[in-house]
N, C-alpha and C positions, 0 to 999 in steps of 0.2 A: 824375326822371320825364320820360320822353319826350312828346311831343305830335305828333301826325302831325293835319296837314289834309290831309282826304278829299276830292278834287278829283272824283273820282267821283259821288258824294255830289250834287255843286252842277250837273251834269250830270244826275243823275236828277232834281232838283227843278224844274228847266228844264225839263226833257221831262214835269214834269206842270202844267206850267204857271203856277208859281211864281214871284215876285219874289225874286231873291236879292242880296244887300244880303252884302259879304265885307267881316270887319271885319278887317282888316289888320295892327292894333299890338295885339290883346289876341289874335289866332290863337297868335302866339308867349308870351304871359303864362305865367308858372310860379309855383308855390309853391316858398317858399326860405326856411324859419327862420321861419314864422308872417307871413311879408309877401311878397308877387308880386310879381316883377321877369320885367323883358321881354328881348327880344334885337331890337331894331329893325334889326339888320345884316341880317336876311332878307326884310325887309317890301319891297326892290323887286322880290325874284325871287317873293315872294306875289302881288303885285298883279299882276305880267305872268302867271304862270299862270291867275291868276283873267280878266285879260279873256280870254286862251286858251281857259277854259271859257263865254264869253260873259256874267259875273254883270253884274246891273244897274245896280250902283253899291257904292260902296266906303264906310268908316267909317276915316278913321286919325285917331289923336290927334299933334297940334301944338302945339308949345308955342314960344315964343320965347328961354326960358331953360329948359332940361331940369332944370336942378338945382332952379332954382326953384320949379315945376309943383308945386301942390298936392298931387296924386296920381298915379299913372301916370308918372312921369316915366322909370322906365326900358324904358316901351314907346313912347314918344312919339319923333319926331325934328323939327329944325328946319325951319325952313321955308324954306332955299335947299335941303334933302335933299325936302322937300315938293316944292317947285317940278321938281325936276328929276323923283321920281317920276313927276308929272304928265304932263311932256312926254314920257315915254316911253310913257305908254300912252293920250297924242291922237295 
């Protein structure tokens, strides 16, 4: 199953005057064999698109050990991949 985020979308909710909140690590979430797994390797070119469409703030999940992470672990990333998202899109 593919997953497309509609960048379009978060632009018309903008233009009606909408708070938009892009949640980052679960846009790429997939079903796989009865359990969701992520692809965190897209979530910095997500998040620079999404300031591109101007959203008002972002949602990712962090964890400090990926494997360890209760849930979500494979849509999560660490937080020196955190820190650097960050700085790319202050």
């Amino acid at each position: 199953m593919k997953k497309v985020v509609d960048f379009i979308q978060i632009v018309n909710m903008k233009e009606f005057g909408y708070t938009v909140i892009m949640d980052v690590t679960h846009s790429r979430q997939r079903q796989s064999g009865g359990v969701t797994i992520g692809n965190p390797h897209y979530v910095p070119y997500i998040t620079k698109v999404a300031k591109a469409v101007g959203v008002d703030g972002y949602f990712m999940e962090v964890h400090s050990n990926l494997i360890e992470a209760l849930s979500n672990g494979s849509n999560m990333f660490d937080f020196i991949t955190f820190k650097r998202i960050i700085g790319d899109i202050i």
